[in-house]
C-alpha positions as CSV (number, residue, x, y, z in Angstrom):
1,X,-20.7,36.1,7.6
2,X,-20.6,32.6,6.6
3,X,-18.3,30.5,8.8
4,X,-15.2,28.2,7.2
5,X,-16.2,24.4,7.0
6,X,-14.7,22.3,9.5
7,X,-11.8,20.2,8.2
8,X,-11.6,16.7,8.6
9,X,-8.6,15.5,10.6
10,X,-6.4,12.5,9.9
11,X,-4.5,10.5,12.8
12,X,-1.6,9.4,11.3
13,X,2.0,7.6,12.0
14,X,2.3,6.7,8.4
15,X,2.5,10.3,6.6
16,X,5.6,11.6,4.1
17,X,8.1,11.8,4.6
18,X,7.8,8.7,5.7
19,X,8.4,5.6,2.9
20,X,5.9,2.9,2.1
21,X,2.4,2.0,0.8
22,X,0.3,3.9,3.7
23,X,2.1,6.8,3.8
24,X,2.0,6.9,0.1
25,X,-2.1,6.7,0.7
26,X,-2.3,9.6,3.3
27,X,0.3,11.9,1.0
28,X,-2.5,11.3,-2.0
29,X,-5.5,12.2,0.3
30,X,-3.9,15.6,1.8
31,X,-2.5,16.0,-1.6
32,X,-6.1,15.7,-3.2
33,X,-8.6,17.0,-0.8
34,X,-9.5,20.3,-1.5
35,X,-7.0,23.1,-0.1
36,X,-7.1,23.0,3.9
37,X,-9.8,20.6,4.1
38,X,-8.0,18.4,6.0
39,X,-6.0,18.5,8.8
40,X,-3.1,16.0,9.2
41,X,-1.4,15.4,13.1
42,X,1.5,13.1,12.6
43,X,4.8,12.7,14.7
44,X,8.2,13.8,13.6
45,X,10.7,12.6,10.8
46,X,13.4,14.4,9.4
47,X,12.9,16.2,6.6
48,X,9.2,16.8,7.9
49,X,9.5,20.7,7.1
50,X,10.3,20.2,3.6
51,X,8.4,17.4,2.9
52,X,5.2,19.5,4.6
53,X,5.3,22.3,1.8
54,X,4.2,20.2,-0.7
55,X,0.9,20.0,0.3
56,X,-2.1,22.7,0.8
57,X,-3.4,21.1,4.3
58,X,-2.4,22.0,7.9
59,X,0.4,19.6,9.2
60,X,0.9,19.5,12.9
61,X,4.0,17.7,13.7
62,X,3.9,16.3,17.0
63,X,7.0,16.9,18.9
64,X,8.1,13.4,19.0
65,X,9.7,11.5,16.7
66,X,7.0,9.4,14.7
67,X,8.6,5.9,16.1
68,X,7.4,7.1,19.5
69,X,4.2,7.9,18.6
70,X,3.6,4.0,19.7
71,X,5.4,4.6,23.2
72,X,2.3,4.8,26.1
73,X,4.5,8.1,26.1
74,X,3.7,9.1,22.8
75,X,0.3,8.4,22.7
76,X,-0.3,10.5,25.8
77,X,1.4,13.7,24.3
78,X,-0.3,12.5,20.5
79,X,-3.7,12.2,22.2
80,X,-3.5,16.0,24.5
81,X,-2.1,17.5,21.1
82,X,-4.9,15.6,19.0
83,X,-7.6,17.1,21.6
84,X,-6.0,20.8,21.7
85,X,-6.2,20.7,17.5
86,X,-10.0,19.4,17.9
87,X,-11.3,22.2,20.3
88,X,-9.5,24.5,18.1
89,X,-10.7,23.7,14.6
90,X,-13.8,21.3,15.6
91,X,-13.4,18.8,13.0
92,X,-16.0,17.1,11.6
93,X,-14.9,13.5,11.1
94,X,-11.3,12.2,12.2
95,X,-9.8,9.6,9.6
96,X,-7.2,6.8,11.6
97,X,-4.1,6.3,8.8
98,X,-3.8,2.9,10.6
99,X,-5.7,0.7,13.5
100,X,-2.7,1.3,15.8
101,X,-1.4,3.8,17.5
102,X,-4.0,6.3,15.5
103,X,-7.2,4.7,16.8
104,X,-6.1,5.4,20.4
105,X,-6.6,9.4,20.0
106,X,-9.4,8.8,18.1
107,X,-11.2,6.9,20.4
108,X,-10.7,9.9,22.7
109,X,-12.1,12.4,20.5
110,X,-14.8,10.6,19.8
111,X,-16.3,9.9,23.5
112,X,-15.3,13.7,24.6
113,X,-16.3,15.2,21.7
114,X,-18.8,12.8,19.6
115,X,-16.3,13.3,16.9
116,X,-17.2,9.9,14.1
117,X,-13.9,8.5,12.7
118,X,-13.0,5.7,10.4
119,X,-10.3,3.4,10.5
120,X,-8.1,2.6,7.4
121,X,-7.1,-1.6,7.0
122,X,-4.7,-3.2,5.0
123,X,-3.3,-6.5,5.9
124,X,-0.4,-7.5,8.5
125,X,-1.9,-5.4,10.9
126,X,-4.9,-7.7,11.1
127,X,-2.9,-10.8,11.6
128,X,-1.0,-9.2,14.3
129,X,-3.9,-7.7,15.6
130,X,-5.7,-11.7,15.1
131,X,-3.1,-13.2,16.8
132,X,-3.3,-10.9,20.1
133,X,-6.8,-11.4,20.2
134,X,-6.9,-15.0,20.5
135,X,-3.5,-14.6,23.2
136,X,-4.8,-12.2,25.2
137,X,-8.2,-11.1,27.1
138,X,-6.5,-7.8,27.6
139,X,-6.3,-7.3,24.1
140,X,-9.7,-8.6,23.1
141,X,-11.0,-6.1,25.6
142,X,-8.9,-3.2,23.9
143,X,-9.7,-4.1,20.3
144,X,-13.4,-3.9,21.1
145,X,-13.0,-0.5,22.6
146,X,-10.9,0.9,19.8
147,X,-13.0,-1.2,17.2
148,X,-16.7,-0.6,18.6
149,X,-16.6,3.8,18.4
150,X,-15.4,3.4,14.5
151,X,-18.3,4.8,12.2
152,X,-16.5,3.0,9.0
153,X,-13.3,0.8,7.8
154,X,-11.8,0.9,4.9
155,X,-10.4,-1.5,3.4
156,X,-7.8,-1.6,0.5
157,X,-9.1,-5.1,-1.0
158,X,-11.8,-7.6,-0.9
159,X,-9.4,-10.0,1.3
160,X,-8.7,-7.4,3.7
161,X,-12.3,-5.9,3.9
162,X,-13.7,-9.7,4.5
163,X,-10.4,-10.2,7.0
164,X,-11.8,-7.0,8.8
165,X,-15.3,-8.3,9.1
166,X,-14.0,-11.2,10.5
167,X,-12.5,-9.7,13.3
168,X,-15.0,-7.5,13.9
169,X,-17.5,-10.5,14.4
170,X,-14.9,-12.2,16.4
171,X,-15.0,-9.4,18.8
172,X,-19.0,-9.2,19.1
173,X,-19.5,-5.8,16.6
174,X,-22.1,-7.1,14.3
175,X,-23.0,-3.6,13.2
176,X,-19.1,-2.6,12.8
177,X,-18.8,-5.4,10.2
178,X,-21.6,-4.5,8.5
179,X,-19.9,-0.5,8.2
180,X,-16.5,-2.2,6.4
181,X,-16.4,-0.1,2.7
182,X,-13.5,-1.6,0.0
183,X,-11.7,0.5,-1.4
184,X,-8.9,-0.5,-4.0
185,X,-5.6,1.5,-4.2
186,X,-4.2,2.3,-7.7
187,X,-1.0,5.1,-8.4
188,X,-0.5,8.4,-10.5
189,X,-1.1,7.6,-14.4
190,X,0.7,10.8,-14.7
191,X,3.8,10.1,-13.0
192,X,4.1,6.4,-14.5
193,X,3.4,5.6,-18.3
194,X,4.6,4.0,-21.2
195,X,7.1,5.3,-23.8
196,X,9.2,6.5,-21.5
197,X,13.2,6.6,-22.5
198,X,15.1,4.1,-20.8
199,X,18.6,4.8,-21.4
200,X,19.8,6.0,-19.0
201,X,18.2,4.2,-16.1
202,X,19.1,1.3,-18.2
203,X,22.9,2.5,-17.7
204,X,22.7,3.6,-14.4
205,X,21.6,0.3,-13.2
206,X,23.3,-2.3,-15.9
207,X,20.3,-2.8,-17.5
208,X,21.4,-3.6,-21.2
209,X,19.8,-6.6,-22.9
210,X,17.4,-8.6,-21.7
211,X,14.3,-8.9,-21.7
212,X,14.0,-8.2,-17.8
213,X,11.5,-9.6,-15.1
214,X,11.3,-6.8,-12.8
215,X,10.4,-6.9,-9.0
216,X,10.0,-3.5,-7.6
217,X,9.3,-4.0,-3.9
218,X,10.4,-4.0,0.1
219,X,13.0,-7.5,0.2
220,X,10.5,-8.9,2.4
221,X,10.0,-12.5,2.9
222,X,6.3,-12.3,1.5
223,X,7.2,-10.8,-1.5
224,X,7.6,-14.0,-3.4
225,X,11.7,-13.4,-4.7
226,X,12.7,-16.7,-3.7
227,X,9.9,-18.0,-5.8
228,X,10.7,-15.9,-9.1
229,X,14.4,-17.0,-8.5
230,X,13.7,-20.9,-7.7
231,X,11.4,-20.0,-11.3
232,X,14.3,-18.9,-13.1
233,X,16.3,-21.5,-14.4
234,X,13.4,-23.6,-16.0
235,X,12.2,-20.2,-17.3
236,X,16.1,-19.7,-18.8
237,X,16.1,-23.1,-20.6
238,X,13.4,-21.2,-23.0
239,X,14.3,-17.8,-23.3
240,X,18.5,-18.2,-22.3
241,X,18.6,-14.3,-22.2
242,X,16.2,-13.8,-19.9
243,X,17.6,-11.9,-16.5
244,X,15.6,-11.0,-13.5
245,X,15.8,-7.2,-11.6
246,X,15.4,-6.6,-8.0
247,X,14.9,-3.2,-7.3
248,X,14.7,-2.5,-3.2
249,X,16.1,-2.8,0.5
250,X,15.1,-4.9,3.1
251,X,16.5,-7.9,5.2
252,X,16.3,-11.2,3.2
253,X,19.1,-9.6,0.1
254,X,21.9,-11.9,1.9
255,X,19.3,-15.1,1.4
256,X,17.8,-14.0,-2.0
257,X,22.0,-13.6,-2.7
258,X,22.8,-16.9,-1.5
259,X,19.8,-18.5,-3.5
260,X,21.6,-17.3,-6.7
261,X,24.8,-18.8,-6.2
262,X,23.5,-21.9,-5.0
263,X,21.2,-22.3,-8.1
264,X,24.7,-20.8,-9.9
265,X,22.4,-18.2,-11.8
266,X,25.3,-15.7,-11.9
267,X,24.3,-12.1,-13.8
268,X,21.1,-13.4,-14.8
269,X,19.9,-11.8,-10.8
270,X,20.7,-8.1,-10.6
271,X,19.7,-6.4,-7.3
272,X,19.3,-3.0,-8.2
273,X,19.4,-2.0,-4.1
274,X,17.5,1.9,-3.6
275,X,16.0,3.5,-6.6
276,X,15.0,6.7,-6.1
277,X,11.0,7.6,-6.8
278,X,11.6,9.5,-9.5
279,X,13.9,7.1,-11.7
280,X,10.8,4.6,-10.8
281,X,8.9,5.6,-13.9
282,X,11.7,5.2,-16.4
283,X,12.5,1.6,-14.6
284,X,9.0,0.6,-15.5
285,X,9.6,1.0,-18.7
286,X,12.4,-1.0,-19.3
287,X,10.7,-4.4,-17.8
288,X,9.4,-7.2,-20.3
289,X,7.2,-8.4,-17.1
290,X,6.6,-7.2,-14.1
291,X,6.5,-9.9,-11.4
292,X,5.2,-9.8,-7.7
293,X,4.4,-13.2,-6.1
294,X,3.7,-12.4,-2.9
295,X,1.6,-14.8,-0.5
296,X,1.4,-15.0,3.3
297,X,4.5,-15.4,5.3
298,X,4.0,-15.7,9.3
299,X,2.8,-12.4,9.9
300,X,3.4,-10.7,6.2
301,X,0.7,-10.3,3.6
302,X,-0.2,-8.1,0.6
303,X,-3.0,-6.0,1.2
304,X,-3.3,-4.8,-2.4
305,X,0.3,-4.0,-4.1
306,X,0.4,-0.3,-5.2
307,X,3.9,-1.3,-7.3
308,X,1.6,-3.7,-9.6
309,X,-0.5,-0.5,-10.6
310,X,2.4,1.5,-11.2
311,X,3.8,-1.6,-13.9
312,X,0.3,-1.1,-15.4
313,X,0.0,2.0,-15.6
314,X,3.9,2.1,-17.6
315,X,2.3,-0.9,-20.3
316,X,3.7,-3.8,-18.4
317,X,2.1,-6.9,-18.6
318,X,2.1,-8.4,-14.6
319,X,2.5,-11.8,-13.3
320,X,1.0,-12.2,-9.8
321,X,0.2,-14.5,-6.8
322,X,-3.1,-15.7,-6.7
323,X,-3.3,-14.4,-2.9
324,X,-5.1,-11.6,-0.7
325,X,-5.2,-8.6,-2.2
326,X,-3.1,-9.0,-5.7
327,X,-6.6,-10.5,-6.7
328,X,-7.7,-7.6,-6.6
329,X,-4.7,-6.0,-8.5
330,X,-4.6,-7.7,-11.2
331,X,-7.6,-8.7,-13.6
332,X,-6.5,-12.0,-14.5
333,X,-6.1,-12.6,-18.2
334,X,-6.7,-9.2,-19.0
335,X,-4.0,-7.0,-17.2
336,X,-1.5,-9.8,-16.4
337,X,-1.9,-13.3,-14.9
338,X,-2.3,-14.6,-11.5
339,X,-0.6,-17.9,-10.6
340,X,0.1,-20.1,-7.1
341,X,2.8,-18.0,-5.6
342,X,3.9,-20.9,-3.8
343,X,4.8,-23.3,-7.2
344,X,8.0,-22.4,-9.1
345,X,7.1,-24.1,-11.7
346,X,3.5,-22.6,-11.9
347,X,5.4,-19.3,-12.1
348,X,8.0,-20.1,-14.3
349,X,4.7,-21.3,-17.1
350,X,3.1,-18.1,-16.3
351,X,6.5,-16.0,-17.2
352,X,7.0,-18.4,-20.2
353,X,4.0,-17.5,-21.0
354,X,4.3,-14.0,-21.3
355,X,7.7,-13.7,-22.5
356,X,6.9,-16.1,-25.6
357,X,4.5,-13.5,-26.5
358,X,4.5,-10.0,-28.0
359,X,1.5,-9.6,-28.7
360,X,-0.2,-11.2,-25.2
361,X,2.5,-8.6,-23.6
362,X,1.5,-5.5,-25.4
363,X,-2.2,-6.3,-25.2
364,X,-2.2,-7.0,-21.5
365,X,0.3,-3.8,-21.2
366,X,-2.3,-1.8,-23.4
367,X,-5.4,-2.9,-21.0
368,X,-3.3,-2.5,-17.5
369,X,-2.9,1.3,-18.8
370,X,-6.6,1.8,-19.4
371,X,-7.4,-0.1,-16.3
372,X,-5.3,2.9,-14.4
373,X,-6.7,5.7,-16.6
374,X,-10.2,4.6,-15.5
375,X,-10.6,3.4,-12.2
376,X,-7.3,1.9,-10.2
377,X,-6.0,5.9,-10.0
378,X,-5.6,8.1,-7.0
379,X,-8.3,10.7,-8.1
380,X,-10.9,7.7,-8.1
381,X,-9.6,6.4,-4.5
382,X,-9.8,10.0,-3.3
383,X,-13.4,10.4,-4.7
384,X,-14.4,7.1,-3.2
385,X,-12.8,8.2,0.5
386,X,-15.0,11.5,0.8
387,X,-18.3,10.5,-0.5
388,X,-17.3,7.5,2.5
389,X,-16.7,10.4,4.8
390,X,-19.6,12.3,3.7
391,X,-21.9,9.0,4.4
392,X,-20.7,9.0,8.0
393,X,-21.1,12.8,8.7
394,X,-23.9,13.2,11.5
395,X,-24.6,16.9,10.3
396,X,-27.9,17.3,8.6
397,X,-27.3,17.1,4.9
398,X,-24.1,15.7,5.7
């Protein structure tokens, strides 16, 4: 009798239910990897049970909420859970969603067990992570330890793959830098395309007239709002109709707010506030331009920007800051343009740009689609993450 393949098992915080960009990532790899092939051990949200059915893989739900999971608590019950799951089903590789808190289990599995893992890097993390090392021997001492065991990094952009090497060099792993693979994020060219009808999300969220700049995004202070809205009036005195929408949550609405009345732009801002995922694609479809200027703030950075895939993939031409990983987003000239996301003005000639023409619009629309159909797609990323996996499996033939 032939034995079942060992899964591979992913250390997670970031997992669905839970909302953003990572956890969007992990839900595409255990919803892509071949049934039970992978093993996911996350903490606790609510809605977990539902949210678990949706995919063919083995969740095992910590008993702790997933917050805690970063508590020297929670990593102590993560990391006895994580070893019971891996002398029961003997993975062969262990995938870390994030640096931190997954890398701390994995770390253990791999000097008790030889288990190889690989980390996953975006962005912030590494200028946290940057800014403890250069603080704090204690720290440099624990990112070697975590860092030095990794058989592979990820990375979801050129900028954060040659951030990673840096830090790896920083810390003295010469041969860890060298094992850093890019690996560019993309969306579902199912779920989001053009020709979708608009009317009612256009009713739902007062979006008659136009045409609409669209922002689909965390209100974080990275994400370059300020700079669309600062944008906005010179970009009014040449297309007067023109209104900007702001769909998403966060904690700088009450300054974005106040930045509209002080530059008196009335209606011409419309926060949106939540949108549910699945009035997203519809949405799309009713921007002109997409816009997300994001650049570094403090601690804040774009490590790729899954929302400027999903405005290709719906035919919408994207205007983006030249900065980290939206480089990599957007193909300049071809699937939208990339502009200083710290210069008003050089974003308000990149929106006049677009919006004075149709034809530049629907061409760079047209080639953003084909650009998701062939390569920036979840199928492609998932492709790319197994044949990464497969490299770093110490099996023969692996």
């Amino acid at each position: 009798m032939t034995a079942e393949p060992s899964p591979s098992l992913l250390l997670g915080f970031n997992f669905p239910p839970h909302e953003g960009g990572i956890a969007r990532l992990m839900g595409e790899l255990a919803r892509r990897y071949p049934p039970y092939a992978l093993l996911v051990s996350t903490g606790t949200y609510a809605g977990s049970a539902e949210s678990d059915d949706d995919f063919l893989q083995v969740t095992d739900r910590v008993p702790v909420q997933a917050m805690r999971l970063r508590t020297v608590n929670g990593l102590v019950r993560w990391t006895i859970r994580a070893d019971r799951l891996a002398r029961r089903h003997r993975p062969r590789f262990t995938w870390c969603a994030e640096l931190k808190p997954a890398a701390y289990p994995a770390r253990w599995l791999h000097a008790r067990y030889g288990i190889p893992y690989g980390v996953f890097t975006y962005g912030a993390e590494l200028l946290l992570l940057d800014q403890k090392l250069r603080r704090s021997r204690f720290r440099h001492w624990t990112g070697r330890q975590l860092l030095e065991g990794a058989s592979v990094f990820v990375a979801i952009s050129q900028w954060t793959a040659e951030y990673t090497r840096r830090i790896l060099s920083d810390l003295g792993l010469e041969r860890q830098a060298g094992s850093v693979r890019t690996v560019p994020l993309g969306t579902d060219p199912e779920q989001f395309q053009p020709g979708l009808p608009t009317t009612e999300v256009r009713r739902t969220y007062g979006l008659e007239g136009g045409p609409w700049i669209l922002t689909v995004a965390r209100l974080d202070w990275h994400k370059g709002f300020d700079t669309v809205i600062r944008a906005l009036p010179a970009v009014r005195a040449v297309h007067p109709s023109v209104r900007y929408a702001i769909a998403g949550v966060g904690e700088a609405r009450p300054f974005l707010e106040t930045l509209v009345a002080e530059l008196r732009l009335g209606d011409a801002v419309r926060f949106l506030g939540f949108v549910p995922e699945d009035d997203l694609p519809a949405l799309y479809n009713t921007a002109d331009v997409f816009a997300l200027v994001s650049r570094r703030y403090d601690l804040l950075v774009e490590g790729f920007g899954i929302a400027v895939m999903e405005a290709s993939a719906s035919g919408v031409p994207v205007l983006a800051g030249r900065e980290a990983g939206l480089i990599d987003a957007v193909r300049d000239g071809e699937t939208g343009l990339l502009v200083n996301p710290y210069c008003p003005a050089a974003v308000a000639e990149g929106l006049n740009r677009l919006l004075a023409d149709d034809a530049l619009r629907r061409r760079m629309g047209a080639a953003g689609r084909r650009a998701v159909e062939t390569y920036f797609n979840w199928d492609r990323i998932v492709r790319d993450i197994e044949d990464i996996e497969a490299s770093c499996d110490p099996r023969p033939g692996g």
